[in-house]
C-alpha positions in Angstrom: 103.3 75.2 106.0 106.8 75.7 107.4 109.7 75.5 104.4 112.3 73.0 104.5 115.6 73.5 102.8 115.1 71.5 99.6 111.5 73.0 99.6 112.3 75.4 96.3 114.1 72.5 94.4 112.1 69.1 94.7 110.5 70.4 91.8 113.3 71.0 89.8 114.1 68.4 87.2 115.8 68.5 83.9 112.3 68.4 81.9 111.1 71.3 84.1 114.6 73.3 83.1 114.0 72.9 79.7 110.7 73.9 79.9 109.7 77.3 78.9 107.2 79.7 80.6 105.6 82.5 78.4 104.7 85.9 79.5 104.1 89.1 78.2 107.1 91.8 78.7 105.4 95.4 79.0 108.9 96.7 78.4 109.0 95.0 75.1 104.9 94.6 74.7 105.2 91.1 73.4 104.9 87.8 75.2 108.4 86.6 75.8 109.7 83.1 75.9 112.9 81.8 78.0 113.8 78.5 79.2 113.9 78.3 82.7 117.4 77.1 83.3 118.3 80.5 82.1 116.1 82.3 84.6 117.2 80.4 87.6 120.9 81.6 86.4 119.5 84.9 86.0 117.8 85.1 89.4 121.4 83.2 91.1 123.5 86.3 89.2 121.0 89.1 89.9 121.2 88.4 93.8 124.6 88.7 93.7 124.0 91.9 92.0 122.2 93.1 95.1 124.9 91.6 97.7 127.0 93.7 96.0 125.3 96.9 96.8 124.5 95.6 100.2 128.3 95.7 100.4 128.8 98.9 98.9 126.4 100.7 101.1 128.1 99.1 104.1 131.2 100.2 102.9 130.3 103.7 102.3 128.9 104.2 105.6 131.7 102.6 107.4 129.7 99.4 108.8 131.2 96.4 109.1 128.5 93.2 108.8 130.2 90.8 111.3 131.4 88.0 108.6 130.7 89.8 106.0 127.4 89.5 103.5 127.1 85.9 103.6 123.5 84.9 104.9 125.1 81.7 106.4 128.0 83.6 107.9 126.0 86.4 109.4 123.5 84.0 110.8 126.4 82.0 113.0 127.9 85.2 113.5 124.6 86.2 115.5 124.2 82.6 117.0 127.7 82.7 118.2 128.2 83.0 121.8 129.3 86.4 123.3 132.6 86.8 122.5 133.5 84.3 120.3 135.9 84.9 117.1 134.7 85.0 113.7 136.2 84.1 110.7 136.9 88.1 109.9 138.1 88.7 113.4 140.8 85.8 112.7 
């Protein structure tokens, strides 16, 4: 099955949001409940958690991710043609 871009969202709806998956938290030893708007926020903010080490890390060792951290930006950066400017080269 190949994945198309609105693959993880056609089954999104607002009854689906509101619903609430239960599952038990080892950290906490108890089932936990949570709506899962608020995990899909979580899981949006978290991975901008992790950009931001991916940053950091580049930044300590003095690489430089042509146009920068953005997955969109550093796959046209790699599909540009030799030579062409990117949007941190400008």
């Amino acid at each position: 099955m190949r994945a198309s871009p609105g693959m993880l969202s056609e089954g999104v709806t607002p009854d689906w949001l509101a619903g609430e998956p239960v599952w038990f938290s080892g950290s906490a030893g108890r089932d936990r409940r949570r709506p899962h708007a608020l995990l899909v926020v979580h899981l949006l903010s978290h991975q901008t958690h992790h950009r931001g080490q991916v940053h950091a890390d580049a930044h300590r060792r003095r690489a430089n991710a042509p146009g920068g951290t953005d997955l969109m930006l550093i796959v046209w950066c790699r599909a540009a043609p030799p030579g062409a400017v990117t949007e941190r080269q400008r």
